[in-house]
DSSP file (Angstrom, degrees, kcal/mol; ACC not computed):
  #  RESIDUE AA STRUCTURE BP1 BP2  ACC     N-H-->O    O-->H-N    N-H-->O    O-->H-N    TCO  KAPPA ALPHA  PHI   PSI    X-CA   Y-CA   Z-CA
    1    1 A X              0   0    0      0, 0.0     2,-0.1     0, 0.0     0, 0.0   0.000 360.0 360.0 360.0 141.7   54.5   -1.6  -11.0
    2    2 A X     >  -     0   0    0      1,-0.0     4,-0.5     0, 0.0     3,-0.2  -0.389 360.0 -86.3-106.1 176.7   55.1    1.8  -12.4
    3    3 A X  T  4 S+     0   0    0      1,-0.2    -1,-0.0     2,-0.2     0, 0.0   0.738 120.1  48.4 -47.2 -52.3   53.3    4.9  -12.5
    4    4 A X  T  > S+     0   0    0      1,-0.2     4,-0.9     2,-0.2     3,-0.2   0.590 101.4  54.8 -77.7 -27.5   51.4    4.0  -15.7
    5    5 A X  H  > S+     0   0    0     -3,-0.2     4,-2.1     1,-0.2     5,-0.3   0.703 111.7  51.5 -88.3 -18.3   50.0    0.6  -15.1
    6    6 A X  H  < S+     0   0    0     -4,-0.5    -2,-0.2     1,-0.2    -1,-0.2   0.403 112.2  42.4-113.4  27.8   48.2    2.2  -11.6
    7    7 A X  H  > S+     0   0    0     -3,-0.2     4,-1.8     3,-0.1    -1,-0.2   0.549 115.7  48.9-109.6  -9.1   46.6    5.2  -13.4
    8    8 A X  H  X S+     0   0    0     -4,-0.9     4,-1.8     2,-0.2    -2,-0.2   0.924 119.0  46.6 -26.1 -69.3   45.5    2.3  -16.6
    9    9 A X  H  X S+     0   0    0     -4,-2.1     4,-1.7     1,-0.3     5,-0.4   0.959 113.7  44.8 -67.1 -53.7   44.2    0.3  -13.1
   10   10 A X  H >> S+     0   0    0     -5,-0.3     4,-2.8     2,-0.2     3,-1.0   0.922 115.3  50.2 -37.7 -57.1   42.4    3.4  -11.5
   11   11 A X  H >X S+     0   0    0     -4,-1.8     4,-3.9     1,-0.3     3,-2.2   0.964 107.8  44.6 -72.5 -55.2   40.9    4.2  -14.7
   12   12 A X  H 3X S+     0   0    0     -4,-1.8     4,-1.7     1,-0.3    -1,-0.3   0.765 119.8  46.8 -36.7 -27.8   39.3    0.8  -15.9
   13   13 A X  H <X S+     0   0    0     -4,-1.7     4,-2.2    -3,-1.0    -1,-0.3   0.691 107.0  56.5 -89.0  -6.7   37.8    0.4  -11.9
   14   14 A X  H << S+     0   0    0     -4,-2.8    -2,-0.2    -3,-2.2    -3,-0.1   0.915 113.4  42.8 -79.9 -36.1   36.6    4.2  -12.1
   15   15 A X  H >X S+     0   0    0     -4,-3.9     4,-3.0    -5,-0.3     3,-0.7   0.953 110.4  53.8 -59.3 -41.2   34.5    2.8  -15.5
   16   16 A X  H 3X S+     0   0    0     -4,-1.7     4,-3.9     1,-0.3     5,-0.2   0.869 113.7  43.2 -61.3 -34.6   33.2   -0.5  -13.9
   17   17 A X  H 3< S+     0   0    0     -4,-2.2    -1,-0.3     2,-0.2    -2,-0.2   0.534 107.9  56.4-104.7  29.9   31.9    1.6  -11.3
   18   18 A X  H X> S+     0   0    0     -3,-0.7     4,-0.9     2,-0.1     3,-0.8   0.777 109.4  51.6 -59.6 -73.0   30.7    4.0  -13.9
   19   19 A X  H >X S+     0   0    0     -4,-3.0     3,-0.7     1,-0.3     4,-0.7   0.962 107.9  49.6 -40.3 -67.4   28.8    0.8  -15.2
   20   20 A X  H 3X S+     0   0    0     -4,-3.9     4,-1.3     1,-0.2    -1,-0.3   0.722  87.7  81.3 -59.5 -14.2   27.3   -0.1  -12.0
   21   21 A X  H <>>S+     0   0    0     -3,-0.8     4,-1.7     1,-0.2     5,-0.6   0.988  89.2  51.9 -64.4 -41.6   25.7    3.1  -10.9
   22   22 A X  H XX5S+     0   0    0     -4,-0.9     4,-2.2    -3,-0.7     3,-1.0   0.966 115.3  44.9 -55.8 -31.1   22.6    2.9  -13.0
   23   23 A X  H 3X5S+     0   0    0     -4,-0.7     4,-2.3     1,-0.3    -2,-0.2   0.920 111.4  51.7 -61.6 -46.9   22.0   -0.8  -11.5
   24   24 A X  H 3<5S+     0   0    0     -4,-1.3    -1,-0.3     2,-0.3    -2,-0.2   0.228 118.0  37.9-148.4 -16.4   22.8    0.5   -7.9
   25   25 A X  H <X5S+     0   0    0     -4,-1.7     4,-3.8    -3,-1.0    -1,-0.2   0.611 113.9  58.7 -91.9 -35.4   19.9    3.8   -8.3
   26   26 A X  H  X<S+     0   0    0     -4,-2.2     4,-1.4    -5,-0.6     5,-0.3   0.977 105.4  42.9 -51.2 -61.5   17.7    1.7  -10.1
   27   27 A X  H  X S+     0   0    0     -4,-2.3     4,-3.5    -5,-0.3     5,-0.5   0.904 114.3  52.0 -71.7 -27.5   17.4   -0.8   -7.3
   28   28 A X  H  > S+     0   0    0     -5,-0.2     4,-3.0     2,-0.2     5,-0.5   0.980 106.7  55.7 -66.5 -51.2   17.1    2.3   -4.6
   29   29 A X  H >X S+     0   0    0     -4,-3.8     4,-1.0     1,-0.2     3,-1.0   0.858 114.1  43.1 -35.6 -76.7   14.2    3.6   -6.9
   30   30 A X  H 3X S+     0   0    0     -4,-1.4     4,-2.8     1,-0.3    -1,-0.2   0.707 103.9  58.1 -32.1 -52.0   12.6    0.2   -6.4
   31   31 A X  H 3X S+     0   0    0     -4,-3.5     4,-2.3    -5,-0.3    -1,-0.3   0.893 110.0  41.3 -84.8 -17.1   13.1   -0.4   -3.3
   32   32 A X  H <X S+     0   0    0     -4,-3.0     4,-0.5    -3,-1.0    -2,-0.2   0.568 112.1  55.9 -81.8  -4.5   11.2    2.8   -2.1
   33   33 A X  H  X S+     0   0    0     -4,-1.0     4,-2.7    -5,-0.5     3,-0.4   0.853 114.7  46.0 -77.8 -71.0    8.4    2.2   -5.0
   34   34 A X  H >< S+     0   0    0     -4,-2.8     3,-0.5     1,-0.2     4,-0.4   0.715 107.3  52.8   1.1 -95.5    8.4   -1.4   -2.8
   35   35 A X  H >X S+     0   0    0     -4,-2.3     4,-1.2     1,-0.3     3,-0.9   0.747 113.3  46.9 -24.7 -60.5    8.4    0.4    0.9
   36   36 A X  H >X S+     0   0    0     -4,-0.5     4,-2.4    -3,-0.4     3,-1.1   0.947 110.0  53.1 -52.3 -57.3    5.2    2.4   -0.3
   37   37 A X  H <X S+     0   0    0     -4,-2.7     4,-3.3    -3,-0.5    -1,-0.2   0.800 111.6  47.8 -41.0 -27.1    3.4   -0.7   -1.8
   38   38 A X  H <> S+     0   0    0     -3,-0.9     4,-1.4    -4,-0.4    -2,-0.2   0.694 105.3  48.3-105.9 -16.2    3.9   -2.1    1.2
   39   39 A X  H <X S+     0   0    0     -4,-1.2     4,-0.6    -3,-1.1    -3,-0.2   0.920 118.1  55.5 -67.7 -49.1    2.5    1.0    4.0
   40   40 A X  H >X S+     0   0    0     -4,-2.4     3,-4.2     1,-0.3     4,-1.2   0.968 104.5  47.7 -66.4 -59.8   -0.8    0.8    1.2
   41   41 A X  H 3X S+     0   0    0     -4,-3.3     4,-4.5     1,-0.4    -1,-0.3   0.830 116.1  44.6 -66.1 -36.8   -1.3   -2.9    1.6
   42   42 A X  H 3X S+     0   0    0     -4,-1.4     4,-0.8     1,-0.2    -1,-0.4   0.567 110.9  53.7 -69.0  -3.0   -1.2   -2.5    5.7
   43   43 A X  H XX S+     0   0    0     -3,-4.2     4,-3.3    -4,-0.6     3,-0.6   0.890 109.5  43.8 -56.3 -72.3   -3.1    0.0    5.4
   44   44 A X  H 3X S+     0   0    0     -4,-1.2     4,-3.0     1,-0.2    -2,-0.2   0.908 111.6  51.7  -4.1 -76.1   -5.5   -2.3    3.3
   45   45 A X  H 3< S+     0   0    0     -4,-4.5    -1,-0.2    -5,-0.5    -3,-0.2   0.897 109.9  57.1 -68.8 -53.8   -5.1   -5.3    5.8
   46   46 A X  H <X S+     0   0    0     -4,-0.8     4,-1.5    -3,-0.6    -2,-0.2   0.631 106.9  48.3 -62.3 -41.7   -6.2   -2.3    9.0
   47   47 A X  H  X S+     0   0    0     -4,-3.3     4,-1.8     1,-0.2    -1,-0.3   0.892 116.4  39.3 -77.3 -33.1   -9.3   -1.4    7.3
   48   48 A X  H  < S+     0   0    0     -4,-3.0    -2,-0.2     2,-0.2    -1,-0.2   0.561 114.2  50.6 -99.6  23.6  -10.5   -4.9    6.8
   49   49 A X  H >> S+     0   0    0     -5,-0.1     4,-1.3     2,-0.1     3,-0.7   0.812 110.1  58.1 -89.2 -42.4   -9.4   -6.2   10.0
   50   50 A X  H >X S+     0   0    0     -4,-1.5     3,-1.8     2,-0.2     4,-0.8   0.905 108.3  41.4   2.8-106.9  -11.3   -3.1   11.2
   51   51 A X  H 3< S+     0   0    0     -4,-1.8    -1,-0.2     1,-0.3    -3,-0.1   0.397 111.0  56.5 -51.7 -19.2  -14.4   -4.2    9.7
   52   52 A X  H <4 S+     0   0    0     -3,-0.7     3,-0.4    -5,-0.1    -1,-0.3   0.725 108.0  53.0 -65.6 -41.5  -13.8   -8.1   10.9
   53   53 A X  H << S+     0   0    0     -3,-1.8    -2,-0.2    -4,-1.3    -3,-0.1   0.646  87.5  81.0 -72.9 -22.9  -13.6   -6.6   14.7
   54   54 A X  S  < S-     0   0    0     -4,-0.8     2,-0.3    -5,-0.2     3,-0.2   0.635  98.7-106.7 -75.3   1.6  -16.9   -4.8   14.5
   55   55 A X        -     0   0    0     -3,-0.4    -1,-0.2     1,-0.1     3,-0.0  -0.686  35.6 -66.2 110.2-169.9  -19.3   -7.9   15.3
   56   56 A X  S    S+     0   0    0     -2,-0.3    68,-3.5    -3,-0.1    69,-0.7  -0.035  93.9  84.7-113.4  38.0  -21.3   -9.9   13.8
   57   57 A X  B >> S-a  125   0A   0     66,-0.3     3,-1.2    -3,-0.2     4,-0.9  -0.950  73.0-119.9-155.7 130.3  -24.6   -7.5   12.7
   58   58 A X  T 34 S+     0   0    0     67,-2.9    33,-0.1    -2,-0.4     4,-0.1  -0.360  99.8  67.2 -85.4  48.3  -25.0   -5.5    9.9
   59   59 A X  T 3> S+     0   0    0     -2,-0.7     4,-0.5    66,-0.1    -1,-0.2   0.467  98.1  46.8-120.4 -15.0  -25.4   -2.3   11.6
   60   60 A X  H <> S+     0   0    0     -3,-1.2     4,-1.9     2,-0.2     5,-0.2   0.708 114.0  51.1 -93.7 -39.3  -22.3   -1.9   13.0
   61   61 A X  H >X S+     0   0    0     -4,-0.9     3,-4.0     1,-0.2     4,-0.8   0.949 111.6  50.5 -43.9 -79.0  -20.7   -2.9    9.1
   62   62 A X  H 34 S+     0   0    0      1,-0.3     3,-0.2     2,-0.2    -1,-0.2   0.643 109.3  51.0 -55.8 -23.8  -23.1   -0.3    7.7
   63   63 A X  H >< S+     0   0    0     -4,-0.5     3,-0.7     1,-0.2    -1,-0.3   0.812 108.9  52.7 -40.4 -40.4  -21.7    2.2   10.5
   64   64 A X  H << S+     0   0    0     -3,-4.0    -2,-0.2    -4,-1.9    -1,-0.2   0.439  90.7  70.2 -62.0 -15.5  -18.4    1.3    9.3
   65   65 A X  T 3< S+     0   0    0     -4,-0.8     2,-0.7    -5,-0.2    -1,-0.3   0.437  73.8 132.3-102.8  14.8  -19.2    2.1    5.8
   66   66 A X  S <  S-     0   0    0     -3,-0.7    -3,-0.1     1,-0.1    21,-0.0  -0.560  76.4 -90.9 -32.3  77.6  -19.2    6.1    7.1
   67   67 A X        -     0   0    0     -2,-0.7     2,-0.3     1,-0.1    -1,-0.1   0.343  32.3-128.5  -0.6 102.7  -17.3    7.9    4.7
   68   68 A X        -     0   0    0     16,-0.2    -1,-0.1    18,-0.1    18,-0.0  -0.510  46.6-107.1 -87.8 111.5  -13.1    8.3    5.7
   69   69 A X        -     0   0    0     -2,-0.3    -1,-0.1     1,-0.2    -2,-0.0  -0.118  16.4-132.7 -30.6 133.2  -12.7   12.3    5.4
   70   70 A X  S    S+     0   0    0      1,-0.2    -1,-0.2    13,-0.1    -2,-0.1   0.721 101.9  73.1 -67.4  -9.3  -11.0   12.9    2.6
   71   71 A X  S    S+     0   0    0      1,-0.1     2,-0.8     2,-0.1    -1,-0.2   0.819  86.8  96.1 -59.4 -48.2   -8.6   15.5    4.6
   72   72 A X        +     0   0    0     12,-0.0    12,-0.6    11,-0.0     2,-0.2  -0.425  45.2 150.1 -98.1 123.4   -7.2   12.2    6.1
   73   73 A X  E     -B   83   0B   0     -2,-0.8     2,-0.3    10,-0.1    10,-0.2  -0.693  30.8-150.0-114.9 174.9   -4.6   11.0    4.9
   74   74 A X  E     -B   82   0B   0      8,-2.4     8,-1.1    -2,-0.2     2,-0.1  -0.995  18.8-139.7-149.2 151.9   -1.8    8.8    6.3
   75   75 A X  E     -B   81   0B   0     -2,-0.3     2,-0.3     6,-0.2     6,-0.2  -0.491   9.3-129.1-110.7 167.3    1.9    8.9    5.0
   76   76 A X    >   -     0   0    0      4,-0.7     3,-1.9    -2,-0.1     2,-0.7  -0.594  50.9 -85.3 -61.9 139.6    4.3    6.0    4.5
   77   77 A X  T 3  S+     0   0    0      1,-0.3   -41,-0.0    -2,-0.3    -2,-0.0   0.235 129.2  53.2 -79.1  20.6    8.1    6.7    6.3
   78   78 A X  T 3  S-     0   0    0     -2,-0.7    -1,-0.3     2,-0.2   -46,-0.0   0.037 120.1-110.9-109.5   9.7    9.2    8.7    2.8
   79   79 A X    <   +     0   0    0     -3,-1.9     2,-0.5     1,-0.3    -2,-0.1   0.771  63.2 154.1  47.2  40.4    6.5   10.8    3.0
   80   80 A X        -     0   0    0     -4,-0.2    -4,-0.7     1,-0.0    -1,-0.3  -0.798  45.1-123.3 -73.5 118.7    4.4    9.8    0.4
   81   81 A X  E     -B   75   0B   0     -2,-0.5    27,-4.2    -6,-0.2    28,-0.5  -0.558  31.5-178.2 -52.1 122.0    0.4   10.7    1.2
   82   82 A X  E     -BC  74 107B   0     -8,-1.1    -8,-2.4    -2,-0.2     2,-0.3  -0.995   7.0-161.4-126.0 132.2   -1.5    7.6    0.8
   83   83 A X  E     -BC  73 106B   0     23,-1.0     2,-1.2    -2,-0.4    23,-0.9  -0.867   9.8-131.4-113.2 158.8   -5.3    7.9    1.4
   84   84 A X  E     - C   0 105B   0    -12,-0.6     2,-0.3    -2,-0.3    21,-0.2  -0.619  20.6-179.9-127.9 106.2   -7.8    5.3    2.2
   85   85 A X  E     + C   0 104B   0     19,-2.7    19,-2.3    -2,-1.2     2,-0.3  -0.510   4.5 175.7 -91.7 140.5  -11.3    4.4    0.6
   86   86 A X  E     - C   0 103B   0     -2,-0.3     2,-0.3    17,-0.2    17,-0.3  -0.929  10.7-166.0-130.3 169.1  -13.6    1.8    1.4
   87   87 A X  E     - C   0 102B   0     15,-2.1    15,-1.1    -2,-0.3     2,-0.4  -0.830  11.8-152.1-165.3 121.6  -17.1    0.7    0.3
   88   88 A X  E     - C   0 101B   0     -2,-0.3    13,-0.2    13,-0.2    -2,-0.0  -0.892  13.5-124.7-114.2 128.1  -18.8   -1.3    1.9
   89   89 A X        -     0   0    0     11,-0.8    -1,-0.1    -2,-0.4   -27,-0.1   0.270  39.8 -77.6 -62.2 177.8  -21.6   -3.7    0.2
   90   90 A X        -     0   0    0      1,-0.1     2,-0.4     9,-0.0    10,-0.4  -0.423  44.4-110.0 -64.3 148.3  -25.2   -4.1    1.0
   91   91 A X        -     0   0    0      8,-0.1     8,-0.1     1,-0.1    -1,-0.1  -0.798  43.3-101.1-103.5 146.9  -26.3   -6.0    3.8
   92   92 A X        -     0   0    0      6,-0.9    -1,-0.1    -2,-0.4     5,-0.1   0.183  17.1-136.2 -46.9 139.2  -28.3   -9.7    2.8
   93   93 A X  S    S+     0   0    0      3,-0.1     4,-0.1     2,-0.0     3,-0.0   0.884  92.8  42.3 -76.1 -82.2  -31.9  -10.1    2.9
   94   94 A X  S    S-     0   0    0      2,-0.1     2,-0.3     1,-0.0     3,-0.2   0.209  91.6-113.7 -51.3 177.5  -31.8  -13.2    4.5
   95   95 A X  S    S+     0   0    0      1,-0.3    29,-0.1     2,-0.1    30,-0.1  -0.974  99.4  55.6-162.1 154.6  -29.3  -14.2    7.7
   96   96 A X  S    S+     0   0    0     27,-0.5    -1,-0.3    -2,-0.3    28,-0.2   0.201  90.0 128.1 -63.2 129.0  -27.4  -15.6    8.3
   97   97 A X  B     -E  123   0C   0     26,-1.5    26,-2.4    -3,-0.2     2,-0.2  -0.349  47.9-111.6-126.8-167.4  -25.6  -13.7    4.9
   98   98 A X        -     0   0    0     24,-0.2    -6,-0.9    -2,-0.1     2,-0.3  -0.785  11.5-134.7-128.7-164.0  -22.0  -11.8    4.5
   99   99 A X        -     0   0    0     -2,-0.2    22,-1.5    22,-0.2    -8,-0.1  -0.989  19.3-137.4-139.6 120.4  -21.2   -8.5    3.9
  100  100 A X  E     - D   0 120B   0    -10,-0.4   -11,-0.8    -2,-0.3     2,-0.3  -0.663  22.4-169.3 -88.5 168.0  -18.3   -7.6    0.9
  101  101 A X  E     -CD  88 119B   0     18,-0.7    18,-1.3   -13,-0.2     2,-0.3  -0.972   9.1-161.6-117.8 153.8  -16.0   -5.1    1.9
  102  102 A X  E     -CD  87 118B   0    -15,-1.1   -15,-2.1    -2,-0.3     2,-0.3  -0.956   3.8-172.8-133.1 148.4  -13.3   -3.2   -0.4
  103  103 A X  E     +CD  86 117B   0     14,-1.2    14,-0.8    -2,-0.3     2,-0.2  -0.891   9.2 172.5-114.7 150.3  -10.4   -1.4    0.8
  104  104 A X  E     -CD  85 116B   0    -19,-2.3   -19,-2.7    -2,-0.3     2,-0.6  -0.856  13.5-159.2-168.3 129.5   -8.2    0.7   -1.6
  105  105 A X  E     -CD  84 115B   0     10,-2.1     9,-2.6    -2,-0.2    10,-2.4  -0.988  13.3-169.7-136.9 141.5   -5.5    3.0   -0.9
  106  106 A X  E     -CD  83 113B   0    -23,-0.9   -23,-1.0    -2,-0.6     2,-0.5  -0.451  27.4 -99.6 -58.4 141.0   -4.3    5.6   -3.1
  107  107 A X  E  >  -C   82   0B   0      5,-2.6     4,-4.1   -25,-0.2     5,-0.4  -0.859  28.9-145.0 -84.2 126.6   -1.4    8.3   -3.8
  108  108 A X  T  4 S+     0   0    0    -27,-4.2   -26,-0.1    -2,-0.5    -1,-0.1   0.691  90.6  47.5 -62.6   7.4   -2.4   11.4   -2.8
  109  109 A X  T  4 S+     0   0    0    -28,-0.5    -1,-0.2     3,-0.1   -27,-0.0   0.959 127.5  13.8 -95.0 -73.1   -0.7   13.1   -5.3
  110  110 A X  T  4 S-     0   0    0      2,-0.1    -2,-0.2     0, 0.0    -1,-0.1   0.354  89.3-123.5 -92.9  10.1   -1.5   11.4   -8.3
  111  111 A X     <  +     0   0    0     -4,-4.1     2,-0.5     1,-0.2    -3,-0.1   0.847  50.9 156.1  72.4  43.3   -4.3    9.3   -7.5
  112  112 A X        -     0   0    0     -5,-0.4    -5,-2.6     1,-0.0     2,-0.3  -0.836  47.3-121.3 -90.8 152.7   -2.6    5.8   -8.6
  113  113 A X  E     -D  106   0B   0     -2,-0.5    -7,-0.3    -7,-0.3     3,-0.1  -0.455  33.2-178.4 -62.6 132.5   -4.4    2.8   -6.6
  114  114 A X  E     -     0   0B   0     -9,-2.6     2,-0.3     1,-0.4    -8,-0.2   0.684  58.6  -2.7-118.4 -25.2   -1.5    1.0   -4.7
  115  115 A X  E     +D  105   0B   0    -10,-2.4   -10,-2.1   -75,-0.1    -1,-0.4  -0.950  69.0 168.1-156.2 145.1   -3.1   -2.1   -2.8
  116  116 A X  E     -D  104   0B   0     -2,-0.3     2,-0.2   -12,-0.2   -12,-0.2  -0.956   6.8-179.0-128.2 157.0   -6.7   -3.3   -2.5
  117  117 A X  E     -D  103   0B   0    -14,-0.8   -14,-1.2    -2,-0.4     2,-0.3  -0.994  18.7-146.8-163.8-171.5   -8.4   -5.5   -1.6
  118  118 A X  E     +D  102   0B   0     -2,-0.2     2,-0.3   -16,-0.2   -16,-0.2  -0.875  19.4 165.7-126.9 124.4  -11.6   -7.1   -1.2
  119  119 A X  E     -D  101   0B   0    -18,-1.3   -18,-0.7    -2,-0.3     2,-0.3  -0.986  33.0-124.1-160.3 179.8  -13.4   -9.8    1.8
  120  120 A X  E     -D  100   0B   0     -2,-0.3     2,-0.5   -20,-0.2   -20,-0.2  -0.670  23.0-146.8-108.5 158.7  -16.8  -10.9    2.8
  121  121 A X        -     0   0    0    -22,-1.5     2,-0.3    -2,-0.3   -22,-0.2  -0.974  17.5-124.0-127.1 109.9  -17.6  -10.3    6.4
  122  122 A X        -     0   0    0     -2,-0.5     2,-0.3   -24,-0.2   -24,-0.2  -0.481  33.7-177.8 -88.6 113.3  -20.0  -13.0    8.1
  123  123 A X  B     -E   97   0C   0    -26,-2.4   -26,-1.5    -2,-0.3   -27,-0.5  -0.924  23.5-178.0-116.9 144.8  -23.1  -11.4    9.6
  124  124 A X        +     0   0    0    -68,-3.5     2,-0.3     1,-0.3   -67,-0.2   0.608  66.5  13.7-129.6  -4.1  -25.8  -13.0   11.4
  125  125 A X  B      a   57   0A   0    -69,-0.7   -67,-2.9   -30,-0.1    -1,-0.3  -0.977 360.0 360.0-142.3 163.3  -28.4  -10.1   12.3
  126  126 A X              0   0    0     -2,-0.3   -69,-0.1   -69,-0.2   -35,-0.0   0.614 360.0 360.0 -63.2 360.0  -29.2   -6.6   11.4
């Protein structure tokens, strides 16, 4: 093989992996968009396991439903600021009733929603 067929070889593998680089940032991009979805939604799932733990009386929910400073935030392992709202529904005139709760967790930066979610919490006194 001569001189000329192995800078011909070089150059045709230097394009293919030319080719592949957008695929091969594109998937890194992704998979740290991923990684983030995935700190909000355990975040998510912490507050409403949180609010499952607290009993069964809607006084300790409506404690729960206390405002989360907005100063706290809690970061992901790229160091994206994710912050975390809840709101917690009314408690039932009759009992035994449930209770909804929402969880929802943000980027602090731009304020996009990244995970909520939503579950009824079974209470059986005030």
């Amino acid at each position: 093989m001569g001189l000329v067929e192995v800078v011909v070889a070089l150059f045709i593998l230097a394009i293919l992996a030319v080719s592949f680089l957008p695929i091969l940032i594109q998937g890194v991009q992704l998979s740290s968009v991923n990684a983030t979805r995935a700190s909000a939604g355990q975040l998510v799932n912490d507050q409403l396991e949180a609010a499952r733990t607290l009993g069964n009386n809607c006084e300790a929910i409506e404690d729960f439903a206390t405002p989360i400073p907005s100063n706290v935030t809690s970061s992901d392992g790229r160091d994206v600021a994710l912050v975390v709202n809840r709101v917690i529904g009314a408690c039932p005139v009759t009992y035994p009733g449930t209770v909804k709760v929402t969880a929802t967790v943000v980027r602090f930066d731009d304020g996009v929603a990244l995970a909520e979610a939503t579950a009824l919490i079974f209470v059986e006194a005030y």
